[in-house]
C-alpha positions as a Python dict, from the first residue, in 0.01 Angstrom:
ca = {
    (1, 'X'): (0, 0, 0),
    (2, 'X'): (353, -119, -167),
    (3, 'X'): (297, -118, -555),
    (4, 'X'): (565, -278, -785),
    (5, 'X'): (922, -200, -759),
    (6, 'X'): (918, 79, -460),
    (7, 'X'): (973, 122, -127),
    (8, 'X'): (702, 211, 101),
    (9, 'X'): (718, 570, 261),
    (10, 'X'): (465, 699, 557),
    (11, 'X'): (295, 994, 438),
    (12, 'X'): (85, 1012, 809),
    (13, 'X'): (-223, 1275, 794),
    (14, 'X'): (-87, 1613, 931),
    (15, 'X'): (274, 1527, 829),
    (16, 'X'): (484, 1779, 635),
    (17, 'X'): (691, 1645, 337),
    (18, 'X'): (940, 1906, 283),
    (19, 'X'): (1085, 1938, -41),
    (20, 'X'): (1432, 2059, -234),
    (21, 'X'): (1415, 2295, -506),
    (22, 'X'): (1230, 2249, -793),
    (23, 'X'): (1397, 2113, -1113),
    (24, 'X'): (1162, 1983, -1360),
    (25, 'X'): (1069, 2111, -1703),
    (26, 'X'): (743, 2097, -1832),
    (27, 'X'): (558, 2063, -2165),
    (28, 'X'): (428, 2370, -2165),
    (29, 'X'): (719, 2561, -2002),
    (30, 'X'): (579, 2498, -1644),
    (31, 'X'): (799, 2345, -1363),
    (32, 'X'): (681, 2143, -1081),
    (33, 'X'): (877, 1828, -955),
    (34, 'X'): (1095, 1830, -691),
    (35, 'X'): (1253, 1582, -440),
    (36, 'X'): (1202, 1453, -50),
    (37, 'X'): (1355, 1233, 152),
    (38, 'X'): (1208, 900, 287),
    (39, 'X'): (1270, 757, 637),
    (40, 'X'): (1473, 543, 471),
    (41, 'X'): (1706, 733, 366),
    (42, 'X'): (1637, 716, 8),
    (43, 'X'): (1512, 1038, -242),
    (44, 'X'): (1243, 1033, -472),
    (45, 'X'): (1111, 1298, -711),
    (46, 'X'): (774, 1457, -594),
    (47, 'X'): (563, 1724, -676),
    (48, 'X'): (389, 1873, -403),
    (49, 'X'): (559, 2033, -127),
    (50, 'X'): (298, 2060, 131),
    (51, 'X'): (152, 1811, 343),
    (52, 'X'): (-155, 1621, 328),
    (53, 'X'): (-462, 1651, 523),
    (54, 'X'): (-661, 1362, 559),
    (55, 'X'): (-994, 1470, 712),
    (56, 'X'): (-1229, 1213, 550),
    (57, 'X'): (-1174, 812, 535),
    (58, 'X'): (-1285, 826, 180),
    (59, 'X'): (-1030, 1093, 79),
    (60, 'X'): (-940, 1050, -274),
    (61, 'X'): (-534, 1096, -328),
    (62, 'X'): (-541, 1246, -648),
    (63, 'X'): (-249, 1364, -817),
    (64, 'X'): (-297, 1370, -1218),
    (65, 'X'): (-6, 1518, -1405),
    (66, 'X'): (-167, 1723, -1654),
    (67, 'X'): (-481, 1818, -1337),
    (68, 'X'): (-403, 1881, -959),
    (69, 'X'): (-104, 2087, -910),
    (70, 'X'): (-141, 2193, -507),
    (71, 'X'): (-40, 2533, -523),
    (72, 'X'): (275, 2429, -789),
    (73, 'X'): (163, 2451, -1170),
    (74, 'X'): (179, 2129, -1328),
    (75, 'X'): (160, 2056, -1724),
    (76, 'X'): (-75, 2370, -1828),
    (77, 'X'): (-76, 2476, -1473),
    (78, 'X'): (-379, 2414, -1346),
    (79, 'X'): (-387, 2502, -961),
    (80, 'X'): (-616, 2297, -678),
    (81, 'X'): (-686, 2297, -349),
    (82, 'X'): (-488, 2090, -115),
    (83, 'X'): (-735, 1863, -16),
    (84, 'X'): (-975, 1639, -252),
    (85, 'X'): (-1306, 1535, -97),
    (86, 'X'): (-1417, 1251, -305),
    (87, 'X'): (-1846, 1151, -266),
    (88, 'X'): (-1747, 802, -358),
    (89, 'X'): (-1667, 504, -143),
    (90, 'X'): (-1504, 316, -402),
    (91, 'X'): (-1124, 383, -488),
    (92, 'X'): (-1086, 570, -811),
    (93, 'X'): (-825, 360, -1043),
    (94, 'X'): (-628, 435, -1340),
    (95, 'X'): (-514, 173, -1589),
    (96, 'X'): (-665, -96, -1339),
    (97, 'X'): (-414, 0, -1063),
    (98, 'X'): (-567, 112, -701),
    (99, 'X'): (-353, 405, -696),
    (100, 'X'): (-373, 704, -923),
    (101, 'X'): (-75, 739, -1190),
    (102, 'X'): (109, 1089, -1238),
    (103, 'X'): (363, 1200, -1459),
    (104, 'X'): (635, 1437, -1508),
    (105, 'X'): (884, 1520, -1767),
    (106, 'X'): (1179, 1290, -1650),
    (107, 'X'): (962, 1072, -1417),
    (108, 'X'): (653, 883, -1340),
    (109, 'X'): (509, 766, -976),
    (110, 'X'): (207, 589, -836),
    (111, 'X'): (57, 676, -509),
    (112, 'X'): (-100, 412, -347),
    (113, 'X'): (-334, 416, -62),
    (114, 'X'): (-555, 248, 194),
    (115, 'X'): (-840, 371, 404),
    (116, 'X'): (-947, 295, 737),
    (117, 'X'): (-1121, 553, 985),
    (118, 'X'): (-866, 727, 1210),
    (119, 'X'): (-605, 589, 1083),
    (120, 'X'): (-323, 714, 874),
    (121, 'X'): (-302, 686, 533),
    (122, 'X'): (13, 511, 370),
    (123, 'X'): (130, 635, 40),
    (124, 'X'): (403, 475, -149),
    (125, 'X'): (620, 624, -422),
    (126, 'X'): (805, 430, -720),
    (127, 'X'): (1064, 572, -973),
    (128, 'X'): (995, 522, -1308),
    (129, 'X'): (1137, 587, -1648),
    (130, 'X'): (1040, 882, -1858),
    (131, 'X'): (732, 888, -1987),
    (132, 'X'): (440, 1134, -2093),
    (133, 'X'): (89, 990, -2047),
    (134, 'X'): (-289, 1127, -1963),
    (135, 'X'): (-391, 1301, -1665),
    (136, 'X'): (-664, 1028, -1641),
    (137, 'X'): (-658, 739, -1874),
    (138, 'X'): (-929, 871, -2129),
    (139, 'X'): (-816, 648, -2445),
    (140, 'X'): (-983, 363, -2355),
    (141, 'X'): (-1326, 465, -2313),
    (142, 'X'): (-1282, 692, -2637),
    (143, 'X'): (-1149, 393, -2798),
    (144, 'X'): (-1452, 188, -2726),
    (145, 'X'): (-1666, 584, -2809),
    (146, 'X'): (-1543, 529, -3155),
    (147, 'X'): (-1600, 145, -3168),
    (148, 'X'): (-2004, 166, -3105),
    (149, 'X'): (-2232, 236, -3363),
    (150, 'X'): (-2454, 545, -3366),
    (151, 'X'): (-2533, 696, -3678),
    (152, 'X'): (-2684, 983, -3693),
    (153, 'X'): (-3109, 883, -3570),
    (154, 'X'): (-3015, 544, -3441),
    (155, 'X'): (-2772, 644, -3128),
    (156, 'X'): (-2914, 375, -2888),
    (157, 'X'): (-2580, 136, -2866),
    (158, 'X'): (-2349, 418, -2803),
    (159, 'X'): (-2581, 588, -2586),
    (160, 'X'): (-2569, 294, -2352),
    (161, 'X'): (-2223, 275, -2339),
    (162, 'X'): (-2232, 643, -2187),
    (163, 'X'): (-2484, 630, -1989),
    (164, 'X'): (-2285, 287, -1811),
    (165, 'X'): (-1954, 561, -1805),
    (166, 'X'): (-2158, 829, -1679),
    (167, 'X'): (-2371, 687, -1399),
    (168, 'X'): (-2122, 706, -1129),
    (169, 'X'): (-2023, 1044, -1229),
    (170, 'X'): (-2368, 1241, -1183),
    (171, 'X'): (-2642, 1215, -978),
    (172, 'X'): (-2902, 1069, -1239),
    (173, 'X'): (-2924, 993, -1566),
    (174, 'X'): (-3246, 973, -1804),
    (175, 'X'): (-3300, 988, -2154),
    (176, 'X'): (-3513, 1257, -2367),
    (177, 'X'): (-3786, 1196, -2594),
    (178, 'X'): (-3549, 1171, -2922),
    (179, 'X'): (-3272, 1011, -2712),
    (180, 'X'): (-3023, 1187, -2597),
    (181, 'X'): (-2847, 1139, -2291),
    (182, 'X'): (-2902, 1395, -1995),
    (183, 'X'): (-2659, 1331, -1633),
    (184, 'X'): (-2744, 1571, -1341),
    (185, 'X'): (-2458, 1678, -1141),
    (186, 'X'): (-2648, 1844, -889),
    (187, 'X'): (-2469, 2178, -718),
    (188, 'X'): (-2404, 2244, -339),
    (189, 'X'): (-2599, 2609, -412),
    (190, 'X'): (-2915, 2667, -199),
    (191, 'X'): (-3266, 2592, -444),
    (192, 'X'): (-3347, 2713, -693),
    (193, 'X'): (-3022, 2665, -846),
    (194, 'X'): (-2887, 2824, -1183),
    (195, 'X'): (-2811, 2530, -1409),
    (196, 'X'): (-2551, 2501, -1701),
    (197, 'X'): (-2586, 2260, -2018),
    (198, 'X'): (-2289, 2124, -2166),
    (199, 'X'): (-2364, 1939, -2540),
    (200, 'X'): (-2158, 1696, -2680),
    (201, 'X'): (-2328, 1539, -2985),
    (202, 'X'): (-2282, 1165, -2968),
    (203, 'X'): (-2420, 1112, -3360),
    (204, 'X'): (-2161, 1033, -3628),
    (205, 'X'): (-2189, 1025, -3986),
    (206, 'X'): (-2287, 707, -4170),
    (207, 'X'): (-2454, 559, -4495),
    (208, 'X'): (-2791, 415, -4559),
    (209, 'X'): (-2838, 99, -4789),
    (210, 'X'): (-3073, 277, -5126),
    (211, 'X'): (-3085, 12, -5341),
    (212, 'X'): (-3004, -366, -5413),
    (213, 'X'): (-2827, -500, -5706),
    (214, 'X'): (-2746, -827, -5767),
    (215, 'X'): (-2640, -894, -5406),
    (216, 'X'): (-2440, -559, -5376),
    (217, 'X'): (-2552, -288, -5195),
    (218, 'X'): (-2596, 88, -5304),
    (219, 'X'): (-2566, 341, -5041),
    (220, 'X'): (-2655, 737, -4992),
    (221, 'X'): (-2453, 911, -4692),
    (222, 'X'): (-2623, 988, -4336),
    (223, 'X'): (-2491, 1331, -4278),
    (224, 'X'): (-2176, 1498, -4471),
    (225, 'X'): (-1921, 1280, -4602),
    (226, 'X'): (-1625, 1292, -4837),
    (227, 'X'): (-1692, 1073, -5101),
    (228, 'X'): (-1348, 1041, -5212),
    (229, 'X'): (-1256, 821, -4873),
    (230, 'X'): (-1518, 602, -4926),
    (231, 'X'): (-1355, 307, -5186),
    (232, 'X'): (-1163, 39, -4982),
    (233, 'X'): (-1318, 143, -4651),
    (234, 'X'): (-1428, -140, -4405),
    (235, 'X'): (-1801, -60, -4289),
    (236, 'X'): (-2049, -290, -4083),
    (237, 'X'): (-2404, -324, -4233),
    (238, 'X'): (-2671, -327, -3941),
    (239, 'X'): (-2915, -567, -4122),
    (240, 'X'): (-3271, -605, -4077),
    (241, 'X'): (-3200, -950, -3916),
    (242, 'X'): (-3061, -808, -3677),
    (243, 'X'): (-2708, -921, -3773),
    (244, 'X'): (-2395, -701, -3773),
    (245, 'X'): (-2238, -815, -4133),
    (246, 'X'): (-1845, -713, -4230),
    (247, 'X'): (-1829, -552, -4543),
    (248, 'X'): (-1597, -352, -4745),
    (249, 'X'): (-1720, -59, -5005),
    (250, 'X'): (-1585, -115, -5399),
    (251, 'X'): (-1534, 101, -5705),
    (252, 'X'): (-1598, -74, -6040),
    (253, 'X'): (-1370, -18, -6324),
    (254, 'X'): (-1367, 331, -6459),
    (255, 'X'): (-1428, 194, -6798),
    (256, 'X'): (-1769, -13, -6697),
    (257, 'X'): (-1875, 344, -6518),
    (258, 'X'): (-2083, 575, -6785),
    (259, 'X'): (-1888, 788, -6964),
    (260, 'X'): (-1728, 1052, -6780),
    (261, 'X'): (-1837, 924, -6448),
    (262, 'X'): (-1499, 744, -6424),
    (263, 'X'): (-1301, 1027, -6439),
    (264, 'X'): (-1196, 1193, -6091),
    (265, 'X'): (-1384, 1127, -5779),
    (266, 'X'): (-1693, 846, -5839),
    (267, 'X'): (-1985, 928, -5758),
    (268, 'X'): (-2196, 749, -5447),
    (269, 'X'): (-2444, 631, -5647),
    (270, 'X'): (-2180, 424, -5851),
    (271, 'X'): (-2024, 240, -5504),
    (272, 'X'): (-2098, -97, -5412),
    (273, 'X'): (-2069, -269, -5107),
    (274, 'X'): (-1972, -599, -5055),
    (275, 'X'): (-2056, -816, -4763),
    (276, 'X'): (-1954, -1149, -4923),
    (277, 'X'): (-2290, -1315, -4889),
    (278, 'X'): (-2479, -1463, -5240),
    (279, 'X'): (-2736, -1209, -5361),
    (280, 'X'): (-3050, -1459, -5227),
    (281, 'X'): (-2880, -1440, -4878),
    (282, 'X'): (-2788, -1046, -4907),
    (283, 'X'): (-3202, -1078, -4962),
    (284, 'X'): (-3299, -1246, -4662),
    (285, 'X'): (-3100, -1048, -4458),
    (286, 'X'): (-3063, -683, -4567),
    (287, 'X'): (-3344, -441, -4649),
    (288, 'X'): (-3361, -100, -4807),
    (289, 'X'): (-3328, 148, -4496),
    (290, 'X'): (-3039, -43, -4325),
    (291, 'X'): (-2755, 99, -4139),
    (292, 'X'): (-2398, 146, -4291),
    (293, 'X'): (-2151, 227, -4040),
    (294, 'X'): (-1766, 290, -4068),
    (295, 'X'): (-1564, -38, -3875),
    (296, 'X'): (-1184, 57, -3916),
    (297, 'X'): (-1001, 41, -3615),
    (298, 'X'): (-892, 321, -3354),
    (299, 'X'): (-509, 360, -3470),
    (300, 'X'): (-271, 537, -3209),
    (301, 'X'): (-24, 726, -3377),
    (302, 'X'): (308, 917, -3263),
    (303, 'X'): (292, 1220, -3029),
    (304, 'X'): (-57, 1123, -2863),
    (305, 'X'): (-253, 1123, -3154),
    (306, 'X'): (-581, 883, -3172),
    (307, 'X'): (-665, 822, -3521),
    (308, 'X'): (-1024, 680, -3640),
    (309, 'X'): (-1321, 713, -3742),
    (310, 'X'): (-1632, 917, -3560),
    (311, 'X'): (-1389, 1138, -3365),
    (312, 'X'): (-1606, 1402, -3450),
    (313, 'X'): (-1773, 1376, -3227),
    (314, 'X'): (-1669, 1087, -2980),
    (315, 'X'): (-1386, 1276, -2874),
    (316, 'X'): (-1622, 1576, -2732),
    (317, 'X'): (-1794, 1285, -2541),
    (318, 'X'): (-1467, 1169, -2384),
    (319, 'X'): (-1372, 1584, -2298),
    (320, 'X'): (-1732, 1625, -2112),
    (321, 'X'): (-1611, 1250, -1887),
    (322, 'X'): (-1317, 1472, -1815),
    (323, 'X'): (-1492, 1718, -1672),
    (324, 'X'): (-1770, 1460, -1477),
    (325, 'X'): (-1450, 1296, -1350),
    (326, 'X'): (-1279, 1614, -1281),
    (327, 'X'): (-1573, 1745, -1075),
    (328, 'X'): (-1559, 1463, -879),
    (329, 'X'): (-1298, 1632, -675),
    (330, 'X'): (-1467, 2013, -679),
    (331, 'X'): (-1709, 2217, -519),
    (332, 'X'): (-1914, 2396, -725),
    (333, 'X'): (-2286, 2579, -700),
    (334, 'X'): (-2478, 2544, -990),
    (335, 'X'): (-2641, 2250, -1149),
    (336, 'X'): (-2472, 2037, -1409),
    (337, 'X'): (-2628, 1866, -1701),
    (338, 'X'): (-2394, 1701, -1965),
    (339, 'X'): (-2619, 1609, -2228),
    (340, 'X'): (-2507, 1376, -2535),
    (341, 'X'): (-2704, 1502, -2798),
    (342, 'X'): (-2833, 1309, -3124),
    (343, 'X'): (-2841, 1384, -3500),
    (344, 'X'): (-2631, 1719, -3496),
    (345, 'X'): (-2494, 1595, -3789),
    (346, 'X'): (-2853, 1590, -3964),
    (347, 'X'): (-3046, 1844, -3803),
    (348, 'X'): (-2929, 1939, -3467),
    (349, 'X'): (-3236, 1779, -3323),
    (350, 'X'): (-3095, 1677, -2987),
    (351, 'X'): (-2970, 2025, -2893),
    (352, 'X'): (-3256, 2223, -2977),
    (353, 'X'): (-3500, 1958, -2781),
    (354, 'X'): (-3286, 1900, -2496),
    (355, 'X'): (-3211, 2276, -2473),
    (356, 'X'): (-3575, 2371, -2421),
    (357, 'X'): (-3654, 2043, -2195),
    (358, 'X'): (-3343, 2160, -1934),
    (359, 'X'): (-3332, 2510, -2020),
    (360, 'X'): (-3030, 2596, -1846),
    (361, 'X'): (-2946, 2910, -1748),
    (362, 'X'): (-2589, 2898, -1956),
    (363, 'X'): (-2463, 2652, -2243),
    (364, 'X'): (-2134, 2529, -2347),
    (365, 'X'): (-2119, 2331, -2660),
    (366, 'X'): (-1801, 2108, -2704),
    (367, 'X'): (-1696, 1987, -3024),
    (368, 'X'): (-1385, 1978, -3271),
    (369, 'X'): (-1244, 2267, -3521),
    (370, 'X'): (-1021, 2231, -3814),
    (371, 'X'): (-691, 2130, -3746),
    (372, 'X'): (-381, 2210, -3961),
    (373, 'X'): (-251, 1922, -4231),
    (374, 'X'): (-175, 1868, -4589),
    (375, 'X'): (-370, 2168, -4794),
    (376, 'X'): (-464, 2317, -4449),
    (377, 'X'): (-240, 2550, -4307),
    (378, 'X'): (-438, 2878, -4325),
    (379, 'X'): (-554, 3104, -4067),
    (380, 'X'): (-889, 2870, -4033),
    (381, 'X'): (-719, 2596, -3890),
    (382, 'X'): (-529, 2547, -3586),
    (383, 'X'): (-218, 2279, -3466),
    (384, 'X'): (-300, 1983, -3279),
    (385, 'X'): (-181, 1939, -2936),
    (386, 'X'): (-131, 2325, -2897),
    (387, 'X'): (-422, 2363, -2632),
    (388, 'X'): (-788, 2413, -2643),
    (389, 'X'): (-974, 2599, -2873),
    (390, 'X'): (-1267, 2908, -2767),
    (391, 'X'): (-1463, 3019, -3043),
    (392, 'X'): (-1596, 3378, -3124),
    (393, 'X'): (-1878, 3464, -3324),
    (394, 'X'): (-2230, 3594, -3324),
    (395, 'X'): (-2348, 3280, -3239),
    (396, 'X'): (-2154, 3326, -2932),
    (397, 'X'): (-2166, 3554, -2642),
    (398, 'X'): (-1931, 3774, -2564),
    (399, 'X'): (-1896, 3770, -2162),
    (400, 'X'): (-1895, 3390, -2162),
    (401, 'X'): (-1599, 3389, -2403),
    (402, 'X'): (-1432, 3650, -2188),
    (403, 'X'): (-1457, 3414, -1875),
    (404, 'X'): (-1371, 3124, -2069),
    (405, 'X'): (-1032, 3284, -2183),
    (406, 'X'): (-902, 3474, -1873),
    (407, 'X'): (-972, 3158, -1681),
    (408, 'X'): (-742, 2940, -1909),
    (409, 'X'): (-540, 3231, -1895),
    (410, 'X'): (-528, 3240, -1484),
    (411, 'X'): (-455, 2844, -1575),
    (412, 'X'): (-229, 2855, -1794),
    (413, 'X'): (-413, 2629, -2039),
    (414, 'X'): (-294, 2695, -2364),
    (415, 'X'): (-589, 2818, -2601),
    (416, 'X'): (-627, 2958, -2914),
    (417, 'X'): (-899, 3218, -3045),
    (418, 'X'): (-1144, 3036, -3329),
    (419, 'X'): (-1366, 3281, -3512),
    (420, 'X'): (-1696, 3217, -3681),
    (421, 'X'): (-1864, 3482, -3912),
    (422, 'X'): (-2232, 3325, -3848),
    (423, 'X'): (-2349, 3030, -3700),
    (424, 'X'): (-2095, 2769, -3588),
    (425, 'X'): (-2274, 2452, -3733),
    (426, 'X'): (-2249, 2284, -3361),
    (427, 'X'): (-2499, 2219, -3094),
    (428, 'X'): (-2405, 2621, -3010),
    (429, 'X'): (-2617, 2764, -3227),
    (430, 'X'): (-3004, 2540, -3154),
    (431, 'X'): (-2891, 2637, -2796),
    (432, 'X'): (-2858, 2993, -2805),
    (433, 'X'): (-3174, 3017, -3025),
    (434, 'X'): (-3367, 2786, -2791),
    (435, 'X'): (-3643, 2952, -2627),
    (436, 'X'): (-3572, 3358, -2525),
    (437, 'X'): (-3190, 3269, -2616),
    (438, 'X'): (-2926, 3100, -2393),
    (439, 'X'): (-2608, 3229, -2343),
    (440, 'X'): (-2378, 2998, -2522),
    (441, 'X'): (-2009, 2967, -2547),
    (442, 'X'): (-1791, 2652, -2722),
    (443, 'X'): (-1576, 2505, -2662),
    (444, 'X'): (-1302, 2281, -2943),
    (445, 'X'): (-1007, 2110, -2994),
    (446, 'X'): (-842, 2104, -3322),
    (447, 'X'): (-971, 1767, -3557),
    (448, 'X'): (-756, 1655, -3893),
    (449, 'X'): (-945, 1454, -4174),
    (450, 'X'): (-1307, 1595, -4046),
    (451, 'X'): (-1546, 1370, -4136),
    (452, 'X'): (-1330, 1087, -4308),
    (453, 'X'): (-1257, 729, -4173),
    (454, 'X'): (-899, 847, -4018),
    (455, 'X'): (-997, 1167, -3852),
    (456, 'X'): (-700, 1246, -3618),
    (457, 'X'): (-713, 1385, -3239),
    (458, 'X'): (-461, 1471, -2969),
    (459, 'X'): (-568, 1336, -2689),
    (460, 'X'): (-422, 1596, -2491),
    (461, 'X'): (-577, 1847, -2627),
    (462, 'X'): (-913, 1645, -2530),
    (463, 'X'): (-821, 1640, -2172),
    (464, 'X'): (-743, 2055, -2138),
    (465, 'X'): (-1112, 2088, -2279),
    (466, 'X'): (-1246, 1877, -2008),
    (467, 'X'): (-1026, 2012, -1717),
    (468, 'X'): (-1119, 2387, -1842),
    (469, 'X'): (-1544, 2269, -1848),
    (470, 'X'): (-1463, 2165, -1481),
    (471, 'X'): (-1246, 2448, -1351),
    (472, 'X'): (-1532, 2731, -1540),
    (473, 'X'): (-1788, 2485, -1342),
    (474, 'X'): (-1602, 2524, -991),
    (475, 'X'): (-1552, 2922, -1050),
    (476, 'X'): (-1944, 3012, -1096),
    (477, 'X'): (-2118, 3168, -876),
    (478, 'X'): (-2456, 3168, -787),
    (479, 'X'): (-2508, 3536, -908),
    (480, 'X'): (-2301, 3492, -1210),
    (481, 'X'): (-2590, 3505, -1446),
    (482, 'X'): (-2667, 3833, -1293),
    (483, 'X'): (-2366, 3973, -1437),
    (484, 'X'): (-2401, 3901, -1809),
    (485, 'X'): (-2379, 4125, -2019),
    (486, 'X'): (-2367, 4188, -2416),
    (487, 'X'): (-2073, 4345, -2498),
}
């Protein structure tokens, strides 16, 4: 296939590409790219010095920046096989190209490719500009993550919009009693097969109309928020007639507010919100019990930073479709169930019911930690964009930590230790308690502005969660529960 502004070089199944020396620096201190010649004379930069063996028609050229680094360490190093057997027919696109996108430091290429049964498969290379982008294109989908409702009890619309994400990745999807999503990767292990649970909550925090005044609505918060964000936010009521109503949240006055109430941070119980409508058509439409949800926009920012709202915990959602994709590629033994849990936020309902419904043999929980910012810079939080983080605690086993950690270490993922003195108040802890206790590890990623309307992610950081899930996923074995030990 000739893409856009290249020429068109044979890469023929059994053909060696030889390569000059290497010369490219990486984020992360890595090197990878190098250079080969064409048949046309011509040199481009490339990256993997061995040749390709096409075995299968529906082999799936791969070649992610930040993922597949055939035997050379790319951006965090991660190191894969030389050959990617993909299950799917279907060509696997990035950014609505048929060719998967990679990037290096000082240059970015598309392979392109055809299939056809004994026949050899054309790639073709083009030189681009510099330019630093994802491994696979994750920002849309957590984009749109952020964009569907789901408050904390009422998860159904974003739940859907996993489920349609999900169903090519696993081998069935289904829904538990309270509604969280469950997708079953099954393993290549002989039956009965050891099965691991990874939970990323899909809730988010929200408000609930309390009370109607005058054709303003009084609120009371669905799970923890900061108050003091809450004046001059955008929200969407989710009224009773089943109408999706724009609204913004107001603070009267301080001096019509009781005496003292005006004076720092207003109270809940004193906000308003507005949705424009006269008060007898804000009373044919909107009932005590309705939805409030936040409806600011996703806002990229510089250095690969996503802000919005319900990052935490959308963004743990988008690091588990990492790791489906990921896995797409991989061989690996056990069972897989990536499970999108509801109302952590209230009561960690989805975890402690999907927990005991699966009851997997291992659990990873996967959700964000404090990240350093203004009045946060102590040892309790952690830079963004620095790598992934692995928590400690007693709410945590030891040997799954251990694993976790060498194994980024082998990777050269960057990750930082996270400590907990108790309970980590994720999906972690209703897992490990759930029935004669699950071994449990988590997994995070460092989160500024927790549980505001701007809460700010590095979407990097979101992808080395979801390539370490898969690469811990490809390295167990099917004894490997036989080995645990508390230590």
């Amino acid at each position: 296939m000739l893409l856009p502004g290249g020429n068109c070089g044979d890469v023929c199944a059994g053909r060696l590409c030889h390569c000059d020396a290497h010369s490219d620096g990486h984020v992360d201190g890595n090197r990878a790219a190098s250079t080969f010649d064409l048949d046309d004379g011509s040199r481009h930069c490339h990256c993997h010095s061995l040749r390709y063996s096409h075995r299968h028609p529906l082999l799936h050229a791969n070649l992610h920046a930040d993922v597949h680094a055939f035997r050379h360490p790319h951006v965090d190093g991660v190191a894969h096989a030389l050959r990617h057997l993909y299950r799917h027919a279907v060509v696997y696109a990035v950014q609505h190209f048929r060719a998967d996108e990679y990037f290096h430091a000082d240059c970015q290429f598309y392979a392109g490719y055809s299939f056809c049964d004994a026949q050899p498969i054309h790639h073709s290379f083009s030189h681009y500009p510099c330019s630093l982008i994802n491994m696979t294109d994750i920002l849309p989908f957590l984009k749109s993550l952020i964009s569907t409702s789901g408050v904390s009890g009422h998860e159904a619309p974003v739940a859907k919009l996993i489920e349609e994400k999900w169903r090519p990745l696993v081998d069935e999807t289904s829904l538990s009693r309270v509604g969280s999503l469950h997708g079953l990767k099954r393993g290549a292990g002989k039956e009965p097969r050891p099965s691991l649970m990874i939970a990323a909550h899909m809730d988010a925090i929200g408000m609930m109309v309390s009370s109607i005044e005058a054709g303003f609505l009084h609120i009371t918060s669905v799970g923890g928020i900061d108050v003091r964000v809450l004046p001059g936010a955008q929200v969407t009521v989710h009224a009773s007639s089943g109408e999706e109503l724009p609204a913004v949240i107001a603070m009267p006055p301080a001096r019509l507010l009781p005496e003292g109430d005006g004076d720092g941070v207003v109270a809940m119980k004193h906000l308003l919100v507005d949705t424009g409508l006269s008060p007898r058509e804000v009373e044919k439409k909107v009932r005590v019990g309705d939805l409030v949800s936040f409806a600011n926009e996703p806002l990229e920012l510089a250095g690969d930073v996503l802000s919005g709202h319900t990052l935490d915990n959308r963004a743990s959602v988008a690091a588990l479709t990492v790791c489906l994709e990921e896995l797409q590629g991989k061989r690996h033994v056990w069972d897989v169930w990536a499970v999108a849990t509801v109302q952590e936020e209230t009561s960690f309902l989805g975890a402690y019911t999907s927990a005991f419904q699966l009851r997997p043999s291992i659990a990873i929980a996967v959700d964000g930690t404090f990240a350093k910012g203004p009045g946060a810079n102590g040892w309790q939080t952690h830079p963004m964009g620095k790598g992934v983080g692995i928590c400690m605690g007693p709410n945590l086993h030891p040997f799954l930590h251990k694993k976790l950690t060498d194994l980024a270490d082998k990777l050269e993922i960057p990750w930082f230790l996270d400590v907990t003195p108790r309970h980590s108040g994720t999906d972690a802890y209703p897992m490990q308690t759930t029935m004669e206790g699950i071994p449990t590890a988590l997994v995070e990623f460092p989160l500024r502005y927790m549980h505001t309307t701007v809460e700010s992610v590095a979407v990097k950081d979101i992808q080395r969660a979801g390539r370490l899930l898969a690469e811990f996923i490809a390295s167990l074995e099917a004894d490997f529960v036989e080995k645990i030990t508390w230590e």
